[in-house]
C-alpha positions as CSV (number, residue, x, y, z in Angstrom):
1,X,40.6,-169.4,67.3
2,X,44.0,-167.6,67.2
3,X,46.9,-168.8,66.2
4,X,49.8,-169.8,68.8
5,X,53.5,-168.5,67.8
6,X,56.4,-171.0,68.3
7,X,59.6,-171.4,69.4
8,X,61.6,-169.4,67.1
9,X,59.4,-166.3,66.0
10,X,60.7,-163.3,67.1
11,X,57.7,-162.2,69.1
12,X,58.4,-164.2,71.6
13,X,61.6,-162.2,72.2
14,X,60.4,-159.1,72.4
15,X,59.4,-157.7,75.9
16,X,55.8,-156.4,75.8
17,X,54.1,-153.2,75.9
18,X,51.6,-151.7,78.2
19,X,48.2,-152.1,77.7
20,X,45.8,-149.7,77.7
21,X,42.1,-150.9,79.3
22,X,40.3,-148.2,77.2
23,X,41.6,-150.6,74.4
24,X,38.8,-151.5,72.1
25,X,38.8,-154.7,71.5
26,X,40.6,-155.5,74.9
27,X,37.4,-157.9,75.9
28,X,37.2,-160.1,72.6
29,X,40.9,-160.5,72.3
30,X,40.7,-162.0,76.3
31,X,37.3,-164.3,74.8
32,X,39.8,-165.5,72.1
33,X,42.6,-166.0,73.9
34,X,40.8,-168.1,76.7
35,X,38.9,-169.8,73.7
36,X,42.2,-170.6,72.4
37,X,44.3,-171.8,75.8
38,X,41.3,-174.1,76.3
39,X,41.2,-175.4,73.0
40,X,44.9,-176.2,73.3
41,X,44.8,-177.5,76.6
42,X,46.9,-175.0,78.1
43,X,46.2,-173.5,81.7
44,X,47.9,-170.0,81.0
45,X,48.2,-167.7,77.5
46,X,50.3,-164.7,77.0
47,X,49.8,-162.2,74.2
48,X,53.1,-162.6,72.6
49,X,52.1,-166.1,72.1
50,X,49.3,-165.1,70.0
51,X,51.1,-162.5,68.1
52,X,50.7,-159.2,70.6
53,X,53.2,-157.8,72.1
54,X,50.6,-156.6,75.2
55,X,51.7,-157.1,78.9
56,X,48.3,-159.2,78.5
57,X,47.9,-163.3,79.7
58,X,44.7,-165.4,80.9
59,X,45.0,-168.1,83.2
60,X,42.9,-170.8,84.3
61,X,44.1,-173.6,86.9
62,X,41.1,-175.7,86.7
63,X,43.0,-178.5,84.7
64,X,45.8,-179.0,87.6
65,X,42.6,-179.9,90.1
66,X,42.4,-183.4,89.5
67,X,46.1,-184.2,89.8
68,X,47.3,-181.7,92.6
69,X,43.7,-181.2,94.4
70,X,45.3,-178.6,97.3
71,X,45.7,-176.4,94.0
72,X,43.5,-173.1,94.2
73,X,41.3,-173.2,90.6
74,X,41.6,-169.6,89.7
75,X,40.5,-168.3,86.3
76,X,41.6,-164.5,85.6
77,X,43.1,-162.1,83.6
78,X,46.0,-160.1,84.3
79,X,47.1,-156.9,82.4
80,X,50.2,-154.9,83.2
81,X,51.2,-156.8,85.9
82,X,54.0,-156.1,88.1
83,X,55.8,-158.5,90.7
84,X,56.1,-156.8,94.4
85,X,57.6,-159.6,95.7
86,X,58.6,-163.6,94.7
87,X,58.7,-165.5,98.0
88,X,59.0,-168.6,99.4
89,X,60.8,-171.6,99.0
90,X,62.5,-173.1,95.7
91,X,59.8,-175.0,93.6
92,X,60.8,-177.7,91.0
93,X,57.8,-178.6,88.8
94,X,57.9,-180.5,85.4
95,X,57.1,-177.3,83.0
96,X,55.5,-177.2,79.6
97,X,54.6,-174.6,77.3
98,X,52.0,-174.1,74.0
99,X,54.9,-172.3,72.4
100,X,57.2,-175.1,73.0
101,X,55.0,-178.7,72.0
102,X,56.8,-181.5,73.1
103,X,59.0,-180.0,75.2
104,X,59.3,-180.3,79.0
105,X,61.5,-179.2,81.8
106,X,62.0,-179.1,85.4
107,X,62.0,-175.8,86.2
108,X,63.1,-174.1,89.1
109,X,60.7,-171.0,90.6
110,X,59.7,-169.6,93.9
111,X,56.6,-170.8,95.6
112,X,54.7,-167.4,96.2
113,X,54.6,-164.5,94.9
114,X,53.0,-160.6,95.3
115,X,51.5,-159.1,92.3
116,X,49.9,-155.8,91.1
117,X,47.8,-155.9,88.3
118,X,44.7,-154.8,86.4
119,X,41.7,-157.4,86.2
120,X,39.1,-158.2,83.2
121,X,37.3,-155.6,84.8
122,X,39.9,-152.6,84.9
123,X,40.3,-152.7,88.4
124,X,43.6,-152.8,90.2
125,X,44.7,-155.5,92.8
126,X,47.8,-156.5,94.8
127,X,47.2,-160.5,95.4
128,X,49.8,-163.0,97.1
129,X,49.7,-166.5,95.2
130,X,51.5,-169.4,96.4
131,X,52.0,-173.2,94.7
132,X,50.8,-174.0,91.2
133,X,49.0,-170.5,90.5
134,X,52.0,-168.7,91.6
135,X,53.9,-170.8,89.0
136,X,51.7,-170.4,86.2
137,X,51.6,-166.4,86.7
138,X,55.8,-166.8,86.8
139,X,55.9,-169.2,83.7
140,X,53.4,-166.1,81.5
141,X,55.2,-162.9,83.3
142,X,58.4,-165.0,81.5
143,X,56.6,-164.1,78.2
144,X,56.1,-160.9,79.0
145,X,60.1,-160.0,79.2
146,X,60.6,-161.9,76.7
147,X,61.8,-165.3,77.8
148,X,60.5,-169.0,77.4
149,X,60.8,-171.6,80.3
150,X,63.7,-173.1,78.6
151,X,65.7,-170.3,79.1
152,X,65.9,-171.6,82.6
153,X,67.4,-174.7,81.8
154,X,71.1,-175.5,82.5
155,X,73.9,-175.1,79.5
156,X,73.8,-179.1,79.3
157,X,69.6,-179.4,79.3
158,X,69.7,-176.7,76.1
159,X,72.3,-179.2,74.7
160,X,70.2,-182.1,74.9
161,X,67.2,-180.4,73.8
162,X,68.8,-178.3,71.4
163,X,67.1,-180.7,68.4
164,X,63.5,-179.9,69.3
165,X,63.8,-176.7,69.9
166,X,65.2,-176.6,66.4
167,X,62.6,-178.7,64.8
168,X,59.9,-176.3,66.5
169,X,61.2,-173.1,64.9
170,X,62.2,-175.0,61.2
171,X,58.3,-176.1,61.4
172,X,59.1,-179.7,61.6
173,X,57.0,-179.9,64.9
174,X,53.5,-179.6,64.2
175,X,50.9,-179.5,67.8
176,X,47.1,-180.5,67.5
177,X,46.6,-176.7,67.7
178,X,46.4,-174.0,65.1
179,X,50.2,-172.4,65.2
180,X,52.8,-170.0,63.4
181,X,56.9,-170.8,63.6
182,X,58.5,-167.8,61.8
Protein backbone atom coordinates (compact mmCIF):
# COMPACT_ATOMS: atom_id res chain seq x y z
CA UNK A 1 0.00 0.00 0.00
CA UNK A 2 1.48 3.41 -0.73
CA UNK A 3 0.94 6.19 1.01
CA UNK A 4 -1.39 9.15 -0.29
CA UNK A 5 0.17 12.93 -0.02
CA UNK A 6 -2.25 15.62 1.33
CA UNK A 7 -3.18 18.86 0.93
CA UNK A 8 -0.32 20.85 1.78
CA UNK A 9 2.89 18.78 0.54
CA UNK A 10 4.63 20.38 -1.96
CA UNK A 11 4.41 17.56 -4.44
CA UNK A 12 1.22 18.20 -5.18
CA UNK A 13 2.39 21.51 -6.63
CA UNK A 14 4.82 20.58 -8.72
CA UNK A 15 3.92 19.79 -12.43
CA UNK A 16 5.04 16.26 -13.39
CA UNK A 17 7.62 14.83 -15.49
CA UNK A 18 7.53 12.50 -18.39
CA UNK A 19 7.56 9.10 -18.05
CA UNK A 20 9.54 6.78 -19.63
CA UNK A 21 7.70 3.16 -20.44
CA UNK A 22 11.13 1.42 -20.50
CA UNK A 23 10.82 2.39 -16.75
CA UNK A 24 11.60 -0.58 -14.56
CA UNK A 25 9.36 -0.73 -12.21
CA UNK A 26 6.61 1.10 -14.34
CA UNK A 27 4.16 -2.13 -13.88
CA UNK A 28 4.39 -2.68 -9.99
CA UNK A 29 4.14 0.97 -9.25
CA UNK A 30 0.55 0.89 -11.57
CA UNK A 31 -0.37 -2.64 -9.27
CA UNK A 32 0.30 -0.41 -6.17
CA UNK A 33 -1.21 2.43 -7.16
CA UNK A 34 -4.55 0.70 -8.28
CA UNK A 35 -4.12 -1.46 -5.05
CA UNK A 36 -4.10 1.70 -3.23
CA UNK A 37 -7.08 3.91 -5.11
CA UNK A 38 -9.15 0.79 -4.36
CA UNK A 39 -8.27 0.42 -0.97
CA UNK A 40 -9.08 4.10 -0.43
CA UNK A 41 -12.15 4.12 -2.31
CA UNK A 42 -11.08 6.38 -4.84
CA UNK A 43 -11.98 5.94 -8.68
CA UNK A 44 -8.84 7.88 -10.06
CA UNK A 45 -4.83 8.07 -8.60
CA UNK A 46 -2.17 10.36 -9.86
CA UNK A 47 1.43 9.93 -9.11
CA UNK A 48 2.08 13.03 -7.34
CA UNK A 49 -0.43 11.88 -4.98
CA UNK A 50 1.68 9.06 -4.07
CA UNK A 51 4.85 10.85 -3.98
CA UNK A 52 6.00 10.78 -7.88
CA UNK A 53 6.19 13.43 -9.83
CA UNK A 54 5.35 11.11 -13.20
CA UNK A 55 2.78 12.31 -15.77
CA UNK A 56 1.36 8.78 -14.38
CA UNK A 57 -2.65 8.19 -13.01
CA UNK A 58 -5.02 4.91 -12.96
CA UNK A 59 -8.58 5.17 -13.19
CA UNK A 60 -11.31 2.96 -12.60
CA UNK A 61 -15.12 4.12 -12.93
CA UNK A 62 -16.58 1.02 -11.75
CA UNK A 63 -17.73 2.59 -8.36
CA UNK A 64 -19.96 5.49 -10.21
CA UNK A 65 -22.06 2.41 -11.91
CA UNK A 66 -24.52 1.92 -9.32
CA UNK A 67 -25.36 5.66 -8.84
CA UNK A 68 -25.08 7.07 -12.46
CA UNK A 69 -25.67 3.66 -14.55
CA UNK A 70 -25.33 5.53 -18.26
CA UNK A 71 -21.65 5.88 -16.92
CA UNK A 72 -19.08 3.88 -19.10
CA UNK A 73 -16.95 1.50 -16.37
CA UNK A 74 -13.51 1.98 -17.78
CA UNK A 75 -10.42 0.80 -15.91
CA UNK A 76 -7.01 2.09 -17.52
CA UNK A 77 -3.87 3.68 -17.21
CA UNK A 78 -2.75 6.71 -18.75
CA UNK A 79 0.89 7.86 -19.01
CA UNK A 80 2.00 11.15 -20.63
CA UNK A 81 -1.19 12.17 -21.54
CA UNK A 82 -1.99 15.13 -23.50
CA UNK A 83 -5.45 16.85 -24.06
CA UNK A 84 -6.33 17.48 -28.10
CA UNK A 85 -9.37 18.86 -27.32
CA UNK A 86 -12.01 19.60 -24.09
CA UNK A 87 -15.50 19.69 -25.54
CA UNK A 88 -18.84 19.85 -24.81
CA UNK A 89 -21.03 21.45 -22.59
CA UNK A 90 -20.29 22.96 -18.96
CA UNK A 91 -20.54 20.05 -16.33
CA UNK A 92 -21.18 20.69 -12.57
CA UNK A 93 -20.53 17.60 -10.54
CA UNK A 94 -20.06 17.41 -6.69
CA UNK A 95 -16.05 16.65 -6.69
CA UNK A 96 -13.92 14.98 -4.15
CA UNK A 97 -10.38 14.12 -3.89
CA UNK A 98 -7.99 11.38 -1.69
CA UNK A 99 -5.64 14.25 -1.31
CA UNK A 100 -8.25 16.42 0.04
CA UNK A 101 -10.55 14.00 2.80
CA UNK A 102 -13.51 15.69 3.79
CA UNK A 103 -13.56 18.04 1.34
CA UNK A 104 -16.08 18.54 -1.51
CA UNK A 105 -16.95 20.90 -4.25
CA UNK A 106 -18.96 21.57 -7.19
CA UNK A 107 -16.84 21.76 -9.76
CA UNK A 108 -17.24 23.10 -13.04
CA UNK A 109 -15.55 21.02 -16.27
CA UNK A 110 -16.39 20.23 -19.73
CA UNK A 111 -18.29 17.15 -20.67
CA UNK A 112 -15.87 15.50 -23.27
CA UNK A 113 -12.78 15.49 -23.97
CA UNK A 114 -9.91 14.13 -26.73
CA UNK A 115 -6.79 12.65 -25.31
CA UNK A 116 -3.44 11.19 -26.42
CA UNK A 117 -1.83 8.93 -24.26
CA UNK A 118 0.23 5.78 -23.62
CA UNK A 119 -1.66 2.62 -22.15
CA UNK A 120 -0.47 -0.14 -19.49
CA UNK A 121 0.72 -1.72 -22.43
CA UNK A 122 3.03 1.08 -24.11
CA UNK A 123 0.88 1.64 -26.79
CA UNK A 124 -0.39 5.03 -27.92
CA UNK A 125 -4.14 6.07 -28.38
CA UNK A 126 -6.17 9.19 -29.19
CA UNK A 127 -9.72 8.38 -27.34
CA UNK A 128 -12.79 10.89 -26.94
CA UNK A 129 -14.46 10.56 -23.41
CA UNK A 130 -17.54 12.18 -22.57
CA UNK A 131 -19.62 12.44 -18.85
CA UNK A 132 -18.18 10.97 -15.69
CA UNK A 133 -14.92 9.35 -17.31
CA UNK A 134 -14.12 12.53 -19.01
CA UNK A 135 -14.29 14.14 -15.61
CA UNK A 136 -12.29 11.90 -13.70
CA UNK A 137 -9.38 12.00 -16.49
CA UNK A 138 -9.84 16.16 -16.05
CA UNK A 139 -9.89 16.03 -12.17
CA UNK A 140 -6.05 13.63 -12.39
CA UNK A 141 -4.62 15.67 -15.56
CA UNK A 142 -5.25 18.63 -12.71
CA UNK A 143 -2.59 16.70 -10.67
CA UNK A 144 -0.41 16.49 -13.27
CA UNK A 145 0.02 20.49 -13.67
CA UNK A 146 0.08 20.83 -10.48
CA UNK A 147 -3.40 21.88 -9.31
CA UNK A 148 -6.13 20.29 -6.87
CA UNK A 149 -9.92 20.58 -7.60
CA UNK A 150 -10.14 23.34 -5.16
CA UNK A 151 -8.27 25.49 -7.08
CA UNK A 152 -11.37 25.76 -9.05
CA UNK A 153 -13.47 27.04 -6.48
CA UNK A 154 -14.55 30.76 -6.27
CA UNK A 155 -12.47 33.35 -3.95
CA UNK A 156 -15.56 33.01 -1.41
CA UNK A 157 -15.79 28.88 -1.56
CA UNK A 158 -11.67 28.93 -0.55
CA UNK A 159 -12.92 31.29 2.23
CA UNK A 160 -15.30 29.08 3.65
CA UNK A 161 -13.29 26.09 3.30
CA UNK A 162 -10.16 27.72 4.07
CA UNK A 163 -10.25 25.76 7.76
CA UNK A 164 -10.11 22.24 6.30
CA UNK A 165 -7.87 22.81 3.93
CA UNK A 166 -5.73 24.02 6.86
CA UNK A 167 -6.46 21.19 9.19
CA UNK A 168 -5.44 18.72 6.21
CA UNK A 169 -1.96 20.21 5.66
CA UNK A 170 -1.31 20.91 9.87
CA UNK A 171 -2.18 16.89 10.04
CA UNK A 172 -5.21 17.52 12.04
CA UNK A 173 -7.38 15.54 9.38
CA UNK A 174 -6.65 12.07 9.48
CA UNK A 175 -8.62 9.61 6.32
CA UNK A 176 -9.19 5.76 6.87
CA UNK A 177 -6.23 5.56 4.46
CA UNK A 178 -2.55 5.33 4.93
CA UNK A 179 -1.39 9.24 4.22
CA UNK A 180 1.59 11.87 4.40
CA UNK A 181 0.72 15.98 4.98
CA UNK A 182 4.14 17.59 4.79
Amino acid sequence: MLTIHLHGHPVLRKKANEVSTEEPHLQELIDEMFETMYNAEGVGLAAPQIGQSLQLFVIDTHAFKESYPDTEEIKEVFINPEVIEELGYDFTFNEGCLSLPEVREDIVRKSEIILTYINREGERKTTHFKGLVARVILHELDHLEGHVFTDRVSSIRKMIIKKKLNDIASGKTKPKYKSKHN
